[in-house]
N, C-alpha and C positions, 0 to 999 in steps of 0.2 A: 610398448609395454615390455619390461624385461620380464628374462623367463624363468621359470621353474617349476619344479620338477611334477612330476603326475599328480601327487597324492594334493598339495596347496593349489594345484590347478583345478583340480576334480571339487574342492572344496570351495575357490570361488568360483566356479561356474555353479554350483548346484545352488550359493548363496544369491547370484543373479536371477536364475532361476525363482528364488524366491521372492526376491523382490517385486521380478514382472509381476508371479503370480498376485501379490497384494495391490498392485498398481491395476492389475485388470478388472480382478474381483471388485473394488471397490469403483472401477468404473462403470462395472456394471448392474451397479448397486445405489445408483442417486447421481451419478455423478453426471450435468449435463452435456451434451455439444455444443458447441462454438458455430453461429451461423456464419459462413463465408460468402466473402461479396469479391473473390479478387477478379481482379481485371476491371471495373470501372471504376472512374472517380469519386472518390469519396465525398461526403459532404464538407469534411474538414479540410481535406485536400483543395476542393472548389472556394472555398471563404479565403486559404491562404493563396491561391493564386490569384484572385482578386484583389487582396491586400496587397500582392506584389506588383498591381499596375494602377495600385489607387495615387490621391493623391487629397492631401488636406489644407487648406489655406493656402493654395498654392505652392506646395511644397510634396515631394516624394515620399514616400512611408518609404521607413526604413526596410534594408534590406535582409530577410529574418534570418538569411544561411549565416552574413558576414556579420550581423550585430549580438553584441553579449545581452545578457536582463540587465545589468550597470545602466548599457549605450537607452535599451528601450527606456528604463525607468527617468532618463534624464529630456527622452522625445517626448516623453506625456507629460511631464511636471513643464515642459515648454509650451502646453497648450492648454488656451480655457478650458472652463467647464463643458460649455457648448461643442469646442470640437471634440472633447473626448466623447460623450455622449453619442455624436456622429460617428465616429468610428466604431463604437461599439455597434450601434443598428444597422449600418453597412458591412461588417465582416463578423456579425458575431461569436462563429465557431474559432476564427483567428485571433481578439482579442481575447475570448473566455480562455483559450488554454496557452494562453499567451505570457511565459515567466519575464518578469518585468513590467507587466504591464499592473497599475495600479489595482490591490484587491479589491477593492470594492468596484472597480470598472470591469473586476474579471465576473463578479456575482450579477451584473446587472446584465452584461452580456449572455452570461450563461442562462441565465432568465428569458432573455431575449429566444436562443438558441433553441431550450426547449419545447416553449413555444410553436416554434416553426418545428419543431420533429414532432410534437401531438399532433398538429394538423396534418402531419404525413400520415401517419400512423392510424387515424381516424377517417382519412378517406380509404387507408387502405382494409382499414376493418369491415366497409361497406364494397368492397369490389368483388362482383361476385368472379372475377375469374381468376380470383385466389381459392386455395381449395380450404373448407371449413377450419382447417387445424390453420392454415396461414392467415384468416380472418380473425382468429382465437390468439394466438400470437403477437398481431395487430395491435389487440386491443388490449393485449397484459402491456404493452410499451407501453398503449397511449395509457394508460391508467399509473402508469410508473410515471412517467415523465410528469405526471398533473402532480403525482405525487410531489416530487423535487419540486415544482414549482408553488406549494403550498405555503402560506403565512408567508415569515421572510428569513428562509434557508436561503444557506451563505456557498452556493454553487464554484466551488474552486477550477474544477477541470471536468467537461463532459466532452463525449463526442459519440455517436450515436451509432456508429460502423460498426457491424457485426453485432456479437454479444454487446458489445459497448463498453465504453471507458468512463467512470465518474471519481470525484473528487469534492467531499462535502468539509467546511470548518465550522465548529463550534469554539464559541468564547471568541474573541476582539484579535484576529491574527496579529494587525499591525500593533497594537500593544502589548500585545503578550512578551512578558519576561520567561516565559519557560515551554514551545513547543514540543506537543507529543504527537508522532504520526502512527497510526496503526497501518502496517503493513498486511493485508489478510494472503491467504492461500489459493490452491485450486478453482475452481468452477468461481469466483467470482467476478458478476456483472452487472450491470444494469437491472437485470430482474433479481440478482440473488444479495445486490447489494443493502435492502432491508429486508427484515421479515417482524411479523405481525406477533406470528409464533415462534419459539425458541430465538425471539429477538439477538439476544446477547451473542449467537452465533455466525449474526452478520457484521458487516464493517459498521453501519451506520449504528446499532445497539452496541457496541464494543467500544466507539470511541463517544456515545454518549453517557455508556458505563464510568469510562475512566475520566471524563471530565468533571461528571459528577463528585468522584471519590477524590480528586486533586482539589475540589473549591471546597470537599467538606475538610480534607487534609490540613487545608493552609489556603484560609478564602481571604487571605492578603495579596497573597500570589496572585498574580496575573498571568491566565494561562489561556493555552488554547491547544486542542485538537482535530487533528484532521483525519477522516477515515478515507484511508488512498485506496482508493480500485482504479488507479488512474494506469495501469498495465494488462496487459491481457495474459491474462491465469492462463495454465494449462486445460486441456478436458481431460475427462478420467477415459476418454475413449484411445486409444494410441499411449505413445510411452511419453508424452510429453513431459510429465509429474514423475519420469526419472532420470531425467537430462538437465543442464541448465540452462539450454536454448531459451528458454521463457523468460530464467532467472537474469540471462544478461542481458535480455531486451529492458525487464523489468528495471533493471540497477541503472542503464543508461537515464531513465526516466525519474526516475527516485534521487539522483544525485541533481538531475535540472531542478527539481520540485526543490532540495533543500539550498541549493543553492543562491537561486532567488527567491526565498524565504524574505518576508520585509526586518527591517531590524538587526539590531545584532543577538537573537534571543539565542539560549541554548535550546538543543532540539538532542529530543529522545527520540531513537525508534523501537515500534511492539511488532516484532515479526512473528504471524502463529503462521505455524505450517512451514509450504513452499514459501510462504512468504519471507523465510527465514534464511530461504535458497536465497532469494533474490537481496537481504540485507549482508548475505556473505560475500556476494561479489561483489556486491556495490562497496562495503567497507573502505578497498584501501584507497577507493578515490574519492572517499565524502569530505568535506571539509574540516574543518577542528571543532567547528561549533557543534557538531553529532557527539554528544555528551555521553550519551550511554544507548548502547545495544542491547535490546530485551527480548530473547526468544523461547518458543512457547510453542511445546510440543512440536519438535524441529528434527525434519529428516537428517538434517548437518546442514554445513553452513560452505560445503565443497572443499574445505580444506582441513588439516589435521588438529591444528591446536593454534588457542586466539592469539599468538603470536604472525603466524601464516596469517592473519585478517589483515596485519599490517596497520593497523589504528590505532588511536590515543582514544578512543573512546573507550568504557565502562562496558566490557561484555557481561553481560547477565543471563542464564538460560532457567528456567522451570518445564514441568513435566508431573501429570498427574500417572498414579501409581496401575490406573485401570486405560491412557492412552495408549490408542493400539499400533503409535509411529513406535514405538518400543520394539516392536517386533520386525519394524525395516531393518535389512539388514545396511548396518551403518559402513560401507566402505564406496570406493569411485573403482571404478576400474573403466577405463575405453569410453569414457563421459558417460555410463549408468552406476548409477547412484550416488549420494552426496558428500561422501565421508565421514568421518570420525561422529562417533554421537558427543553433540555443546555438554550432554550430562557428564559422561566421563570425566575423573578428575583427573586425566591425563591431556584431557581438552586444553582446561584452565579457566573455564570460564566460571566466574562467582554462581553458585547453584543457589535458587530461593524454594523457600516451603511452595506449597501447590494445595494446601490445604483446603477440602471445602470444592474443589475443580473437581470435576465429573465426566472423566474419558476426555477424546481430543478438542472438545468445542465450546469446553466449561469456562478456560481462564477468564473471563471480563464477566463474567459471573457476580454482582451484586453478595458481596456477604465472605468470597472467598480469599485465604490466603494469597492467590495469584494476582488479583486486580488490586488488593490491600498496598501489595508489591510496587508492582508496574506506579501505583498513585505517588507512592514515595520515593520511586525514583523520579517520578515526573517534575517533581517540586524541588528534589535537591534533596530531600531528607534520608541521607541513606543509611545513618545509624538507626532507624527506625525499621528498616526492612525485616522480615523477618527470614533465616535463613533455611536450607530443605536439613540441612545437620544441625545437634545441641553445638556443637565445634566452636559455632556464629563464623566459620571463617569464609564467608561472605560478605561481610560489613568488614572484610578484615583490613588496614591502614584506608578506611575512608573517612572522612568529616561531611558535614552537613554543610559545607563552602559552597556553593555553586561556582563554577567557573562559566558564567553567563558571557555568550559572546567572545570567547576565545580567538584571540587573530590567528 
């Protein structure tokens, strides 16, 4: 860090300072823990080493460090029906979150996968030498997992370690002309990943909000959404949620997800929160096909102005007028905190109305300017958006062109 002099020294320490304090307070205020399992092998861990000494038709599985999603996608389209089926029921945590491996062979596996974590979770609700709160715990999994495994939910990426990792699609991935991934924030997992109440404030009500509002948009379109908890959030317990430690595990994982993406669709991401962290760093290494960046209620994005993103994609940020990331103080210093706030129009990024959004957890909100938004960028329609200034210079030199599939 370069230096200077007392008085801008005194002034950003007191602004870290304030930052902790918001990161604390609100951890201690809902925010959950993260259960840690380190030091043994994981469930996921166990399926792919298995997979690395399988073998199908007489033949080696591939080997997962040295193969791309291309090399997998071209090992399963070489095999019948029958052996994929096989492979799935034999490794199923390795095929379900396995990029390249056909989607609908990743839903059946994952199907598979939960299965086997209910029945964990269900003996371990009845073991009495768990202590009552770990029987109770037990049995909010097992009752999750039944969940995910209800009717016929399209299970993209689970894995059951810790808090837990999920990944749900809505609408026909492999056909879809235009994906939208919702990227969510903080404390999301396995259990926080639906809710019953204040729905719309989970991944799973946010990306069945925006799916809905894209087929009423333009139900010619062929679309599809994915609510990604497929990363491990920060807690509000420790400083996680003001570093980007999280954020660059997360990015690693978000750029494999769009990478082997089926098709050539174009893909939007909706980063609310941290999640916004994690779509910043990810940026300069996503592909072309990442059409437009939409963030929503964003501590920053780690760096100062959407040139530094390094991308050809559409930065987009919104912000309602009562969210209390407003009051994060927006700089990095020593990897605490995120940087520049995306609203600044010294950012650059196109600002949209927020109208109708209600503090941090409103935007996919059914009714409001913010999800009205996010739907019309999903679709391509971006002379339609509505902008946060009379100015409209957010729709400014766009057309309603899509560049689907961009090489």
């Amino acid at each position: 860090m370069t230096s200077f002099d007392s008085t801008p020294q005194l002034n950003v320490w007191r602004m870290l300072l304030a930052l902790a304090v918001v990161f604390v307070m609100l951890g201690t205020t809902g925010w959950t823990a993260v259960r840690n399992h380190r030091g043994a092998p994981t469930p996921l861990s166990a399926s792919l080493s298995a997979w690395e000494r399988g073998h199908i038709g007489g033949r080696e599985l591939p080997d997962l460090d040295g193969t791309t999603p291309a090399r997998l996608t071209q090992f399963f389209a070489s095999l019948d029906a029958h052996q994929r089926a096989r492979l799935a029921a034999r490794y199923p945590l390795a095929v379900g979150n396995m990029n390249g491996a056909p989607v609908k062979l990743r839903y059946r596996a994952n199907r598979i996968a939960l299965d086997q974590a209910r029945k964990v979770e269900r003996t371990r609700m009845r073991d009495h030498r768990l202590s009552a709160a770990g029987q109770h715990d037990a049995g909010r999994r097992m009752h999750r997992y039944e969940a995910l495994m209800a009717g016929k939910r399209h299970i993209l990426a689970f894995d059951p370690m810790g808090s837990g990792r999920v990944a749900e699609v809505f609408g026909n991935l492999g056909r879809a002309e235009r994906v939208s991934v919702v990227v969510p924030g903080v404390d999301t997992d396995l259990l926080t990943f639906q809710r019953t109440e204040r729905k719309y404030t989970a991944p799973v009500g946010m990306a069945k909000a925006l799916y809905r509002a894209e087929r009423e948009a333009s139900p010619q379109t062929r679309t599809a959404v994915i609510a990604w908890a497929d990363y491990t959030t920060p807690s509000g317990l420790g400083m996680d949620a003001a570093t980007g430690i999280r954020a660059e595990e997360g990015a690693v994982r978000l750029g494999a997800l769009v990478r082997a993406l089926p098709g050539r669709s174009s893909v939007a991401l909706y980063c609310h929160s941290y999640g916004s962290v994690v779509c910043g760093v990810a940026a300069r290494s996503l592909p072309s096909r990442v059409s437009d960046i939409a963030v929503a209620g964003s501590p920053g994005m780690r760096v100062e102005k959407v040139a530094h993103l390094r991308t050809s994609a559409r930065v987009w940020a919104v912000r309602d007028s009562d969210d209390w990331i407003q009051d994060v103080p927006h700089l990095e210093v020593g990897g605490l905190g995120h940087g520049a706030d995306p609203m600044s129009s010294a950012f650059g990024a196109r600002v949209l109305s927020a109208r109708g959004a209600k503090g941090h957890t409103g935007y996919f909100e059914p009714g409001t300017d913010s999800l009205r938004n996010f739907a019309e960028i999903g679709i391509g329609a971006y002379r339609a958006v509505r902008c946060a200034h009379e100015d409209d210079a957010c729709r400014e030199g766009l057309s309603d062109t899509a560049e689907v599939g961009r090489a």
